[in-house]
C-alpha positions in Angstrom: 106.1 109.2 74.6 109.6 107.8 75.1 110.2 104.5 74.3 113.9 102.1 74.3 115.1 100.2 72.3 115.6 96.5 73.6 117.7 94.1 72.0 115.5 91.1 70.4 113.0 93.9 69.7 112.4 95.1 66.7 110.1 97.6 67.5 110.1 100.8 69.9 108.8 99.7 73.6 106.9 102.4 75.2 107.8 104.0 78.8 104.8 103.8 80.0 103.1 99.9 79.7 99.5 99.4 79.3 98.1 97.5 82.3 95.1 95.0 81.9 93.9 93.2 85.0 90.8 94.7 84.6 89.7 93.5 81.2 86.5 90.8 80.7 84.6 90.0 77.6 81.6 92.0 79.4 83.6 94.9 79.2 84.6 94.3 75.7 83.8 97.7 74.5 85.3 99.6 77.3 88.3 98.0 77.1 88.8 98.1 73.5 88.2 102.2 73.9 91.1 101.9 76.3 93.9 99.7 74.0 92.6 102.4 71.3 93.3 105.3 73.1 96.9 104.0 74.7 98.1 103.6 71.3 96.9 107.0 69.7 99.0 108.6 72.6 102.2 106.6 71.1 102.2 103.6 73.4 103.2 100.5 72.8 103.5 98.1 75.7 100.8 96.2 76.5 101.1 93.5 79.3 98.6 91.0 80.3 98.9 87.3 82.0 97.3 84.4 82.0 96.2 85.1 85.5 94.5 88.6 84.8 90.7 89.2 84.0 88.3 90.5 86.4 87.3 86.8 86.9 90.9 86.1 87.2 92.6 82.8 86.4 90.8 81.9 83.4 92.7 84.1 80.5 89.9 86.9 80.2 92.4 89.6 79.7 94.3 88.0 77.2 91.1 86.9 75.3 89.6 90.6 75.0 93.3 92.0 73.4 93.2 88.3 71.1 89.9 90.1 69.6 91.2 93.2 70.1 93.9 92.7 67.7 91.6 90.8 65.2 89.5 93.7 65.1 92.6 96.2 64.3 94.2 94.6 61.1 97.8 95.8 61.1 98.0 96.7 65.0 100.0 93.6 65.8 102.9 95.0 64.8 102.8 98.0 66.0 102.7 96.7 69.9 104.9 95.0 72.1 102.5 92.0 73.5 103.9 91.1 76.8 102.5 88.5 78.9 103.1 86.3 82.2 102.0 82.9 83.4 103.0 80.3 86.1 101.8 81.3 89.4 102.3 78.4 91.2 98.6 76.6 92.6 97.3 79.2 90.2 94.6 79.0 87.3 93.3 75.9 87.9 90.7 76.1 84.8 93.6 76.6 82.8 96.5 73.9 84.3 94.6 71.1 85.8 95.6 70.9 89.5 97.0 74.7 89.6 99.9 75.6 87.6 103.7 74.1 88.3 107.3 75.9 86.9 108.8 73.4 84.9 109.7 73.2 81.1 106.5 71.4 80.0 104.1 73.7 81.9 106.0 76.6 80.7 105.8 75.2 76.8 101.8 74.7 77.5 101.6 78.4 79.1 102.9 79.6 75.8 100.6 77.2 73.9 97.3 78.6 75.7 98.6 82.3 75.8 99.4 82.4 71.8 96.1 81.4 71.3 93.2 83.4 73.5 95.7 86.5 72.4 94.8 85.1 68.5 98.5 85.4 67.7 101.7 83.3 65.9 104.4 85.0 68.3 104.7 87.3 72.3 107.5 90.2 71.9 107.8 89.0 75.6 106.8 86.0 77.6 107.7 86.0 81.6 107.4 83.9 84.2 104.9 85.2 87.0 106.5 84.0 90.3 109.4 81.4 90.7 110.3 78.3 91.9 113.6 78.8 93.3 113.7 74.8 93.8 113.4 74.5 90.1 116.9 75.0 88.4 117.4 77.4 85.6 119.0 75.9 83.5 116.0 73.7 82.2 113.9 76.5 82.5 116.2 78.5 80.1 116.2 75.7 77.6 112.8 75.6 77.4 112.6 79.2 76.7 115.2 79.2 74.6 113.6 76.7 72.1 110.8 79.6 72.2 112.9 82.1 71.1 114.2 79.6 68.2 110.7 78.2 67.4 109.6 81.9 66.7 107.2 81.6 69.3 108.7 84.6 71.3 110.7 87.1 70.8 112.3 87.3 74.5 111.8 86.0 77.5 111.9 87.5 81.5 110.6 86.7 84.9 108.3 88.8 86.9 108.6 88.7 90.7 112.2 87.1 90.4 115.1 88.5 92.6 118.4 89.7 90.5 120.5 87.0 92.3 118.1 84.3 90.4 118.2 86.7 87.1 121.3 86.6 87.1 122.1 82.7 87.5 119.9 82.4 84.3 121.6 85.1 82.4 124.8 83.2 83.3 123.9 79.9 82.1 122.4 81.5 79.2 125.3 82.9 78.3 127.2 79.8 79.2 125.4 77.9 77.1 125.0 79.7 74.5 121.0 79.9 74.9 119.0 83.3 74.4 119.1 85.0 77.7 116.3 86.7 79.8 116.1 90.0 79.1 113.7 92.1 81.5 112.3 91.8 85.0 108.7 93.0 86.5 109.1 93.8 90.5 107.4 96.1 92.3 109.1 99.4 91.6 107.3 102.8 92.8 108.2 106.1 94.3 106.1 105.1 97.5 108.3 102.6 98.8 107.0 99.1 100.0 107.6 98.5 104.0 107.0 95.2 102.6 105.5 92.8 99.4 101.8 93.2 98.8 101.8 89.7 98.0 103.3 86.6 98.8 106.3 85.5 96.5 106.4 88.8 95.3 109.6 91.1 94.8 110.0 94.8 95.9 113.2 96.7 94.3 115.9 97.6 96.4 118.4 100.3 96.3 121.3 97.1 95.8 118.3 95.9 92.6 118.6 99.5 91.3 122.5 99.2 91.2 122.3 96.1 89.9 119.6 96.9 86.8 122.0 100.0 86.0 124.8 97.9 85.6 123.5 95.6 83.8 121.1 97.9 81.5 118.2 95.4 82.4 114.6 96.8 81.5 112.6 96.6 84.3 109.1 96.3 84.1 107.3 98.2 87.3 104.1 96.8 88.2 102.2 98.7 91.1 104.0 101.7 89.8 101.7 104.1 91.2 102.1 102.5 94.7 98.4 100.5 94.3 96.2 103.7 95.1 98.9 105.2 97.5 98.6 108.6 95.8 95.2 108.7 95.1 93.9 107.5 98.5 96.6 107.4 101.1 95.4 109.7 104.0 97.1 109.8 107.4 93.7 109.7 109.1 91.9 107.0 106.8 93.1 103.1 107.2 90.3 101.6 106.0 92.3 99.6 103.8 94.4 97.7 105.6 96.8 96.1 102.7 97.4 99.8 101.8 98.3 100.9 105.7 100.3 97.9 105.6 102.7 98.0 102.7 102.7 101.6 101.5 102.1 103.9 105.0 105.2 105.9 106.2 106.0 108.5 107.2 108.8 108.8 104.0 106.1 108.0 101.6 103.8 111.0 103.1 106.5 113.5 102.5 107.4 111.8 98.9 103.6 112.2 98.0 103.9 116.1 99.4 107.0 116.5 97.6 105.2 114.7 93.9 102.1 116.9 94.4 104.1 119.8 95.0 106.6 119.5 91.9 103.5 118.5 90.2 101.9 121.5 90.9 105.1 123.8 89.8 105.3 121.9 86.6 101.8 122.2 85.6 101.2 118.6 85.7 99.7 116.5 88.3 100.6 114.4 91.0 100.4 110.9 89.4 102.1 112.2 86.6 105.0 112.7 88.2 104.8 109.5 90.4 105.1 107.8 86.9 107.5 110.3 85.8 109.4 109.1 88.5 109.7 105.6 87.8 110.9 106.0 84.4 113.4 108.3 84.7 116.2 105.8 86.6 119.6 104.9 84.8 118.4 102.1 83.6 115.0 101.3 81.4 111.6 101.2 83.1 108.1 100.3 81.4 105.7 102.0 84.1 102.8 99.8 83.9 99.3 101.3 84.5 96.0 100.5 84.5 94.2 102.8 83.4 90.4 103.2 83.5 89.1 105.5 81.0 90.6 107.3 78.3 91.3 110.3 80.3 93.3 108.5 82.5 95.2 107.0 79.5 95.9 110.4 78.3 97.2 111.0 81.6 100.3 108.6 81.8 101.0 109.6 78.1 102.1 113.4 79.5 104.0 111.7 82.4 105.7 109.0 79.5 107.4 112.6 77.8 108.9 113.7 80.7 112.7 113.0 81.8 113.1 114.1 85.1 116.9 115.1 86.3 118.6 113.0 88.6 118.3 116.1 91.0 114.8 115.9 90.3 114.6 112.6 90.9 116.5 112.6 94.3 114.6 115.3 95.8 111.4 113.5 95.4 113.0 110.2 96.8 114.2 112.1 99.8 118.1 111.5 98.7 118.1 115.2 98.9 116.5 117.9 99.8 117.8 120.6 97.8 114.7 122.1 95.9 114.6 122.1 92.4 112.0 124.6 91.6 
């Protein structure tokens, strides 16, 4: 699998991440099969949130991987641990009242995050959503006693648009503070008419110029458009949130075009959505959540392939000169 190396990293980050919204104690085993599996196939991301569970908002997910890695003596360091908190209202059994940005309730995030996961230190720690009335710069600070604590390795922000990014790279580097260093928008070959959620960030074609100039990883979450190639179906809108934010006429044709390329290369359709995603100018960890260990096996194959920028144009319908 292909993997980057990211400054304040001192390990190899995977292309393709390894999503875990699904994972409860009651699942234990399953999931445990599945963190197995994604790391005999060579990857190494693994991104969870305070949030995630399947009884969300009381740290499930990051409790199973916390045993996980207690079970796997020696697998720590082998994985980039990655996770989120701070929705705002959210996870009330873990912030009383819901959770708030500000530098205390980000220092307590870390605090409950370090321990259900059962560990000293996150490779990564992001926000989930923002505040834009909350200014960066105390928000940086806060993070940046992280970084110096030992606490984290890096920091980010999920669901945070470049313009903000950038304001806290700037005081960062202002201040002389350790600066965010990735970013986790919605980012998919099926293109979002508009944000699944509230407070959420789809990438642009301005965010894409911006991430290539600035060599920012991004982080793509929904980066198999959330079901879009495995159920879209012109005639079938049952599911409304899927008809609303994925359904074009564009994203029709950019599924033809995937299954077709798939097809000549021998590989299948989601592979090459994923393959997709992580072959921009920039970085890209292509989150997904796999089921079974099939499925891991799966986005392994589409984490090896590079496609070519003409490649990659013809399946985003910037061209439509063939290239098989």
């Amino acid at each position: 699998m292909k993997t980057y190396e990211i400054k304040s990293l001192n390990k190899p980050v995977s292309a393709i991440g390894m999503g875990t919204m699904i994972f409860h104690p009651d699942t234990r085993e399953r999931d445990f099969g599945l963190l197995d599996a994604f790391v005999e196939h060579g990857g190494t991301y693994v991104d969870t949130a305070e949030v995630y569970g399947a009884v969300e908002e009381h740290g499930y997910s990051e409790m199973v991987i916390g045993d996980w890695l207690a079970d796997r003596p020696g697998i720590r360091e082998r994985i980039v641990l990655a996770s989120k908190g701070l929705i705002p209202g959210y996870c009330a059994p873990l912030h009383a009242g819901g959770a708030r940005i500000d530098p205390e309730s980000v220092h307590k995030a870390i605090d409950g995050s370090l321990e259900r996961l059962k560990t000293d230190h996150l490779d990564i720690w992001m926000f989930h959503r923002d505040d834009p009335s909350c200014p960066v710069g105390p928000l940086v600070d806060a993070l940046d006693e992280e970084v110096r604590a030992g606490r984290l390795k890096a920091y980010g922000a999920s669901n945070w648009t470049t313009a903000r990014i950038q304001e806290a790279v700037d005081y960062a580097r202002e201040n002389g503070k350790a600066a965010m260093m990735s970013s986790s928008p919605n980012f998919s070959l099926a293109r979002a008419n508009e944000p699944f959620w509230p407070d959420t960030v789809v990438t642009d074609d301005a965010d894409r110029d911006w991430f290539t100039a600035s060599n920012f990883l991004l982080v793509a979450w929904s980066a198999l458009g959330r079901g879009f190639f495995a159920r879209a179906d012109r005639a079938d809108t049952s599911d409304a949130d899927l008809v609303r934010v994925f359904y074009s006429d564009a994203n029709f044709e950019r599924k033809k075009r995937a299954e077709a390329f798939g097809a000549a290369r021998g590989m299948n359709m989601f592979e090459i959505a994923l393959a997709y995603v992580i072959s921009q100018a920039f970085p890209v960890v292509a989150l997904n959540g796999a089921e079974t260990p099939e499925q891991v096996a799966s986005s392994a194959r589409a984490g090896a392939l590079q496609l070519t920028p003409l490649e990659r144009d013809w399946l985003d319908l910037r061209s439509d000169e063939r290239p098989f």
